[in-house]
C-alpha positions in Angstrom: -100.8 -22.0 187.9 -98.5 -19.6 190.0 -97.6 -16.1 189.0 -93.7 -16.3 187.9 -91.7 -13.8 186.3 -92.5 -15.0 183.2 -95.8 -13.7 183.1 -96.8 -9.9 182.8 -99.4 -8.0 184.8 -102.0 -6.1 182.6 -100.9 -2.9 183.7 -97.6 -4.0 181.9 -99.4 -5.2 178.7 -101.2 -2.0 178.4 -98.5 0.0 178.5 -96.1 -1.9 176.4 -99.2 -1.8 173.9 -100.1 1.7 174.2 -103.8 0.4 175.3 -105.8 0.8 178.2 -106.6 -2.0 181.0 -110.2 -1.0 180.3 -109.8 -2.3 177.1 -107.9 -5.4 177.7 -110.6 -6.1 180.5 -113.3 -5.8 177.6 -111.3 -8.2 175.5 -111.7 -10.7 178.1 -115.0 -10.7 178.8 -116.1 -11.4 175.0 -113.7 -13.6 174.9 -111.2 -12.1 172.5 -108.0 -12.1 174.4 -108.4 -14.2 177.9 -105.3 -13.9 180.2 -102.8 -16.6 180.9 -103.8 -16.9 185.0 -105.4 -15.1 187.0 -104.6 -14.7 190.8 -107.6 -16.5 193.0 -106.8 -14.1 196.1 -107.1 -10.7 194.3 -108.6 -11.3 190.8 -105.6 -9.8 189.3 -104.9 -10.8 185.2 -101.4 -11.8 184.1 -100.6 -12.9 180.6 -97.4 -15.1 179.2 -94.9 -14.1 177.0 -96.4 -15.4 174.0 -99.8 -14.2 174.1 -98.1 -10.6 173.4 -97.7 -11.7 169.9 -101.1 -13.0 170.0 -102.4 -9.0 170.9 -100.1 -8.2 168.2 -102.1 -10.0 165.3 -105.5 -8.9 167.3 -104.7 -5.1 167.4 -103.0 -5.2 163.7 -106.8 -6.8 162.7 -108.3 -4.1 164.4 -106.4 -1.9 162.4 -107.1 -3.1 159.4 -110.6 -2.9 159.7 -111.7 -6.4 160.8 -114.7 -5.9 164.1 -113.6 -7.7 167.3 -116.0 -10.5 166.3 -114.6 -11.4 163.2 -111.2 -11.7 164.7 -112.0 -13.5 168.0 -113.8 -15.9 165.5 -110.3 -15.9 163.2 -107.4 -16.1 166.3 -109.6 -19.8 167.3 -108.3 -21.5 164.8 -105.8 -19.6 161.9 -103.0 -20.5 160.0 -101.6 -19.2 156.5 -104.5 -19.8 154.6 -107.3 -18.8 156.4 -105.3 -15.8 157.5 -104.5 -15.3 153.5 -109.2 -15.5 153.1 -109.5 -13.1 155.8 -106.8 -10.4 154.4 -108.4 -11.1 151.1 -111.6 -10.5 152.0 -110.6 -7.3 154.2 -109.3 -5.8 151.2 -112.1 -6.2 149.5 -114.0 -4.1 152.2 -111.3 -1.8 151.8 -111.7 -1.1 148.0 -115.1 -0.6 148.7 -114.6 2.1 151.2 -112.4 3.9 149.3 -115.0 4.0 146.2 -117.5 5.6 148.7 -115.0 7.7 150.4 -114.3 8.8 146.5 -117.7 9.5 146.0 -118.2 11.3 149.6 -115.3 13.7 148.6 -116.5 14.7 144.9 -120.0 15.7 146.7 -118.5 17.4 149.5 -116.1 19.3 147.0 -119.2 20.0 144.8 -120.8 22.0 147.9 -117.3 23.9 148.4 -117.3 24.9 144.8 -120.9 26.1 145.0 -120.4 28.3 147.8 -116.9 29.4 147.0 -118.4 30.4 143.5 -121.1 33.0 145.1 -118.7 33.8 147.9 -119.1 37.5 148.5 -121.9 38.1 146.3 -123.6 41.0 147.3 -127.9 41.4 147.1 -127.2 43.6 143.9 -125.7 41.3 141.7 -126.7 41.2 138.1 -129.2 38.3 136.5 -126.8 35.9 134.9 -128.5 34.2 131.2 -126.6 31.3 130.5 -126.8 27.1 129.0 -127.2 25.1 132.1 -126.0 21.2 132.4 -128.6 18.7 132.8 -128.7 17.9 136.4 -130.9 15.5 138.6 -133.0 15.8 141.5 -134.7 13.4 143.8 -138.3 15.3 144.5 -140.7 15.3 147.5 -144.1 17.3 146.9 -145.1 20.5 150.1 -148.4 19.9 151.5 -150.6 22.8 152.0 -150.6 25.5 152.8 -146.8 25.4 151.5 -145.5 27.2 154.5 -141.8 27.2 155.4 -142.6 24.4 158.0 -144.1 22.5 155.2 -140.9 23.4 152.9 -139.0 21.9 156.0 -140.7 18.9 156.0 -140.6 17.9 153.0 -136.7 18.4 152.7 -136.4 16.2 155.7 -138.2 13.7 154.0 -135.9 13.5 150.8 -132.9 13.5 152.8 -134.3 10.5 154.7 -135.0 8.9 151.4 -131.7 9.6 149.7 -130.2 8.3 152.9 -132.2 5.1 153.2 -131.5 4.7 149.2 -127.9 5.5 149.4 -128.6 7.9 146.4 -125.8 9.6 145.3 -126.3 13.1 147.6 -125.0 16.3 146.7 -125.7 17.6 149.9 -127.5 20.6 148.6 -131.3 21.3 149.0 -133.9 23.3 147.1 -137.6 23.6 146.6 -139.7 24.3 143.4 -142.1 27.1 143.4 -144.4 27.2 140.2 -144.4 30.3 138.2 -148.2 31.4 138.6 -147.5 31.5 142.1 -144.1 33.7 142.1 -146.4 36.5 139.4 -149.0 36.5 142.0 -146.4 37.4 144.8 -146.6 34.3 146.8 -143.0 33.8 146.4 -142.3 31.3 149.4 -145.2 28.9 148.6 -143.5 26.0 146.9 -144.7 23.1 145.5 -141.7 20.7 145.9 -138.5 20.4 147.8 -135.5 18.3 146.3 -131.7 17.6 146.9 -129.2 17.4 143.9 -128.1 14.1 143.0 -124.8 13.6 141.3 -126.5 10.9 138.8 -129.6 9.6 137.6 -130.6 6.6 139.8 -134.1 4.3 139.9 -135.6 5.7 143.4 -139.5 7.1 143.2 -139.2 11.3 143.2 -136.2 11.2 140.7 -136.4 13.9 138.7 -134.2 15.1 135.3 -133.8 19.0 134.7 -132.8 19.1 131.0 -129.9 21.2 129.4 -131.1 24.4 128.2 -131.1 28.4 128.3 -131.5 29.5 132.1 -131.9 33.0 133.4 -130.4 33.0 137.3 -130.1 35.3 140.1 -128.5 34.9 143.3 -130.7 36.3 146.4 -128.5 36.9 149.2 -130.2 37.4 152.7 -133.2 35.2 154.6 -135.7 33.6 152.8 -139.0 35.4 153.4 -137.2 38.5 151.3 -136.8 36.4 148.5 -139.5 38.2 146.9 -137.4 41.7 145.9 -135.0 39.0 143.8 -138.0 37.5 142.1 -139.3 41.2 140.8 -135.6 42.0 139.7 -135.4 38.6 137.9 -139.0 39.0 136.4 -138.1 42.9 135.4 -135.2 41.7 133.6 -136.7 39.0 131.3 -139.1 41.4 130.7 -137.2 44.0 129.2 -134.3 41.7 127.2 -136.7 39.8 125.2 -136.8 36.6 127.7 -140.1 33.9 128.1 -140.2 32.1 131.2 -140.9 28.4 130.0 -140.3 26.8 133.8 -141.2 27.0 137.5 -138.9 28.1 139.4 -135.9 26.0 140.9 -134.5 27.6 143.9 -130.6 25.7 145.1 -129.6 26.5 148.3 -125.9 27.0 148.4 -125.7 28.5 151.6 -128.4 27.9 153.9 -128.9 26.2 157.6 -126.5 23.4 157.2 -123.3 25.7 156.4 -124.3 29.1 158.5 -126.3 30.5 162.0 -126.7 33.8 160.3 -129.6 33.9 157.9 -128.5 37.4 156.3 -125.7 34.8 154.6 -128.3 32.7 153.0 -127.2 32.4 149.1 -130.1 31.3 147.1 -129.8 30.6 143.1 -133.4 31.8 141.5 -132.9 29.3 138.1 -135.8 30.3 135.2 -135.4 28.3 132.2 -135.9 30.8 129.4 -136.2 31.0 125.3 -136.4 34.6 123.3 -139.8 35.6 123.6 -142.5 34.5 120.7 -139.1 32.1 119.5 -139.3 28.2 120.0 
């Protein structure tokens, strides 16, 4: 076949496509999109008139979502119905992605709310006594000697889990530190770390914190002076009348993954609490 004026070079094809040669190169070695002739003296790629509809329909699949294999395996043979499978099965790919992009965005604006909500709290704000939601956790126990490598650990270890799962993330991290340790001042020794979950799901570690009365204070500044909030938190059950009937549940709302500057760490102390010598 002789080159004519009927055929176009691919520097032409690229730019009357807005693509690169690089990429119509690609296409032709995995056979996608093969040019019409190509010269014997210089190697150079030309490609007919009507094979610029034919990177029309392959560039329109890209951008619908279809990978280059399925449609190198769909432009060998299509017509209207197999074209009408494809689209139908593509958009059922696409209702799927938009589910989990719905669900990505209502955990990612549940992180926003959370720090937005202790924005500019400063390390003398009051304790806080009110009904808390029941919530769910996915749990991973801290292995002596409960060290903040240990704490680190751990955490890494639920978010593979959640991540390997697909559990519904929340993005937001905490650890569990039991109460006998926090009287005897070993505030930073916990005995689980967990992330939030936005619903109950059946994955080993799931764990469900009930409704009920909470006592909460916000410590704001790096971890290892966490213990100062703990005594102010402790003083102030103490003196309105408050049992401690939990652990304690420490969320992270801002920590490593949304600041470099661990005097902006914003940790939630959470006690659940009844009126002391009540039920």
């Amino acid at each position: 076949m002789q080159h004519s004026d009927d055929l176009f070079s691919i520097g032409e094809v690229a730019k009357y496509q807005n693509i690169s040669k690089q990429t119509l190169i690609f296409y032709d070695k995995i056979g996608l999109f093969r040019p019409a002739w190509v010269d014997p003296d210089n190697g150079y790629r030309y490609y007919s008139a009507k094979q610029l509809d034919e990177l029309d329909a392959i560039l329109i699949m890209k951008t619908i979502g279809f990978s280059l294999a399925e449609i190198r395996e769909h432009m060998r043979h299509y017509n209207i119905d197999s074209s009408l499978d494809a689209l139908h099965r593509q958009l059922a790919v696409i209702d799927r992605r938009i589910g989990e992009l719905r669900q990505l965005r209502s955990r990612v604006q549940h992180r926003c709310a959370q720090m937005e909500q202790v924005r500019g709290v400063s390390a003398d704000a009051g304790v806080t006594v009110a009904d808390q939601p029941a919530q769910y956790i996915l749990c991973r126990p801290v292995d002596p000697p409960h060290t903040l490598r240990e704490i680190s650990i751990a955490t890494k270890q639920c978010f593979a889990d959640s991540f390997a799962g697909q559990l519904p993330l929340y993005f937001q991290c905490g650890v569990v530190v039991p109460l006998a340790r926090i009287r005897a001042g070993q505030y930073t020794q916990a005995s689980h770390a967990f992330l939030l979950l936005e619903s109950d799901c059946p994955a080993q570690g799931v764990r469900l914190l009930p409704a009920g009365r909470c006592a909460s204070l916000c410590h704001v500044g790096d971890y290892l002076s966490i213990g100062r909030s703990y005594q102010k938190l402790l003083a102030y059950c103490g003196s309105h009348g408050l049992e401690i009937v939990s652990d304690s549940f420490e969320f992270c709302i801002n920590d490593y993954l949304t600041t470099r500057d661990e005097n902006e760490y914003i940790t939630r102390i959470v006690f659940y609490v009844k009126e002391a010598g009540g039920r």
